[in-house]
C-alpha positions in Angstrom: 2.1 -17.2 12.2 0.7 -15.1 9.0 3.2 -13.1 7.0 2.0 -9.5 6.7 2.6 -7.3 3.9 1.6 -4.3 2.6 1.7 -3.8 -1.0 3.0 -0.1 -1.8 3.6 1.6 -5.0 6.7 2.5 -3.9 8.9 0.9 -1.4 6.6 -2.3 -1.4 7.3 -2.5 2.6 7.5 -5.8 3.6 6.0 -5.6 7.6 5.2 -9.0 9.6 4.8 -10.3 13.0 7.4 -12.9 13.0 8.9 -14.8 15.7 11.7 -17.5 14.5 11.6 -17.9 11.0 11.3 -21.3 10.5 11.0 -23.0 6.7 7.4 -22.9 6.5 7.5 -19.3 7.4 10.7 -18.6 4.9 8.2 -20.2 2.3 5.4 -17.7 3.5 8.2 -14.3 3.3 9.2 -15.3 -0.4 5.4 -15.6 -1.1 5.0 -12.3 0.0 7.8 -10.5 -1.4 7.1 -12.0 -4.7 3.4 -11.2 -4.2 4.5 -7.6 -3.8 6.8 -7.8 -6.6 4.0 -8.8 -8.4 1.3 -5.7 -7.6 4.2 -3.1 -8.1 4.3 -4.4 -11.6 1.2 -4.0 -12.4 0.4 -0.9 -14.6 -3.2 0.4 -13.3 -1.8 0.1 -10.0 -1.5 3.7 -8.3 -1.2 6.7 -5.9 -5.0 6.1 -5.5 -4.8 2.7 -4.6 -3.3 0.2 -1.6 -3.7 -2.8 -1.4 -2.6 -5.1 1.9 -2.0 -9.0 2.2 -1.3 -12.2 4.6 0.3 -14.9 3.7 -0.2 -18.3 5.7 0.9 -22.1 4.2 0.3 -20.6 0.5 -2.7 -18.7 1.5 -3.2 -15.3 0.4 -5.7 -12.9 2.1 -6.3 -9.3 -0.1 -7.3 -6.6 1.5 -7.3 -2.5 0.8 -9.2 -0.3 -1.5 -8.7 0.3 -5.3 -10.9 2.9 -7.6 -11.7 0.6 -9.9 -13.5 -3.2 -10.1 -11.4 -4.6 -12.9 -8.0 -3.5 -10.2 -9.8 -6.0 -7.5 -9.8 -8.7 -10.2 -6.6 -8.1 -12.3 -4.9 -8.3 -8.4 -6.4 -11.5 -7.7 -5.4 -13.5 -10.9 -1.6 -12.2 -11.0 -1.6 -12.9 -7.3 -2.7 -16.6 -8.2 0.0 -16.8 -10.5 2.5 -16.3 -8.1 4.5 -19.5 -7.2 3.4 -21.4 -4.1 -0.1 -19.6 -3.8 -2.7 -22.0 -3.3 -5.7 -19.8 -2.5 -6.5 -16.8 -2.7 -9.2 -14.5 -0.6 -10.0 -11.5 -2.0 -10.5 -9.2 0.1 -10.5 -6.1 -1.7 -13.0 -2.9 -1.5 -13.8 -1.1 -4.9 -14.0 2.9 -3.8 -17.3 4.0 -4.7 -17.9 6.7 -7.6 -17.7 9.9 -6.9 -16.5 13.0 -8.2 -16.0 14.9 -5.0 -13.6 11.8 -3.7 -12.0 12.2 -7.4 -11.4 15.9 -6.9 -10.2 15.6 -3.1 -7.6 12.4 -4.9 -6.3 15.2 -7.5 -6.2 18.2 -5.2 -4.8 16.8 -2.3 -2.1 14.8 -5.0 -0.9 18.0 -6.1 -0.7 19.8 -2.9 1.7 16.6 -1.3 3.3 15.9 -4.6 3.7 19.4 -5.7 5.4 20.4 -2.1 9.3 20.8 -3.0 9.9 18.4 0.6 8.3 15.8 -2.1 9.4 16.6 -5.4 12.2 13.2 -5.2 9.4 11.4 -4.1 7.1 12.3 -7.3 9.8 11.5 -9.8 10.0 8.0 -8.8 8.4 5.5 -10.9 6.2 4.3 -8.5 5.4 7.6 -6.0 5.2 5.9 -2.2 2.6 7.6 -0.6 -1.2 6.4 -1.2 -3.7 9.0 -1.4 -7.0 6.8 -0.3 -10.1 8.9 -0.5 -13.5 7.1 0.8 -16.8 9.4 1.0 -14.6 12.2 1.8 -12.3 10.7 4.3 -8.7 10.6 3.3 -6.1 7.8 4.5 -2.4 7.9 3.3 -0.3 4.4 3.2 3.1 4.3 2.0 6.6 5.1 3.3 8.2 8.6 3.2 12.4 9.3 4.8 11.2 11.0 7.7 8.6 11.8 10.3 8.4 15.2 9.4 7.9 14.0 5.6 4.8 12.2 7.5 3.7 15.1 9.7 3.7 17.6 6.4 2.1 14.5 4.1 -0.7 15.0 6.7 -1.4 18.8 6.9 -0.9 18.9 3.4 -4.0 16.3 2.9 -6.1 18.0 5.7 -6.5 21.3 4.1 -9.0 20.5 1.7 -12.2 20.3 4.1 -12.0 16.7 4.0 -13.8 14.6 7.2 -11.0 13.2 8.3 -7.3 11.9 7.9 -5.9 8.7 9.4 -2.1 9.0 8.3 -0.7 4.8 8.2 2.8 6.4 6.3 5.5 4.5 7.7 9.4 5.7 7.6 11.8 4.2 6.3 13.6 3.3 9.6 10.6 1.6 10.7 10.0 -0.5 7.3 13.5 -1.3 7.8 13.1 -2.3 11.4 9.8 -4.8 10.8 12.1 -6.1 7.7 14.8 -6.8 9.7 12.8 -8.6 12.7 11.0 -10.8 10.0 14.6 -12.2 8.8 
């Protein structure tokens, strides 16, 4: 069964499906984690990008969005670095150009970031929550203490006249709980 993971600036949250982990399925969760090790450590990696993968016998599927086209490729060679990848599918949608999207990115940045409920989460090194904006249609990824963190996250990001908001934040009781049944 594929190893999910979802690569996050952040808290990195490790999710799968899992049933019994078996050895060729322990191989597969090392790949991952050290997959997501790998992203988070990469420097032009940020708030305005997410990037998601699977991980089955030592093959990596990329998926997610990054702003820029050299992102899609730097991800794909220091994924195929990683130890026990054999292949590697990328996956990975370039956002297009455009200044409104890079406006609505800053503003709604600011309004989530600069919101004293998110002020810990802004001095981190690596913020956790993704600001995805795609033709004017927003998407936040990442994990955040608390529904209500994810509630405000998301009326903080709809005020800006955007087309729509699909909120995929996670908590950290259920990053922990998906870690936990893929162990």
């Amino acid at each position: 069964m594929p190893r999910t993971i979802t690569l996050l600036a952040a808290a990195l949250a490790l999710t799968a499906q899992m049933a019994a982990a078996g050895p060729a399925e322990r191989k597969d969760f090392q790949v991952a984690k050290d997959i997501a090790a790998s992203v988070s450590r990469y420097t032009a990696f940020t708030i305005f990008d997410a990037v998601d993968g699977t991980v089955h016998d030592g093959v990596v599927t990329l998926t997610g969005k990054v702003t820029m086209p050299f992102k899609r490729d730097d991800i794909e060679r220091r994924v195929a670095k990683v130890e026990s990848v054999r292949q590697v599918n990328n996956k990975i949608a370039v956002l297009p150009v455009s200044r409104f999207d890079d406006e609505l990115r800053y503003r709604i940045a600011r309004s989530i970031y600069g919101n004293s409920n998110f002020w810990t989460y802004a001095t981190m090194a690596n913020p956790p929550i993704h600001i995805i904006v795609d033709n004017g249609h927003v998407t936040l990824t990442g994990v955040v203490n608390s529904n209500v963190d994810r509630m405000l996250a998301r009326s903080l990001a709809a005020q800006f006249g955007v087309f729509s908001v699909i909120n995929d934040l996670k908590t950290d009781a259920e990053v922990r709980d998906a870690r936990e049944k893929s162990e």
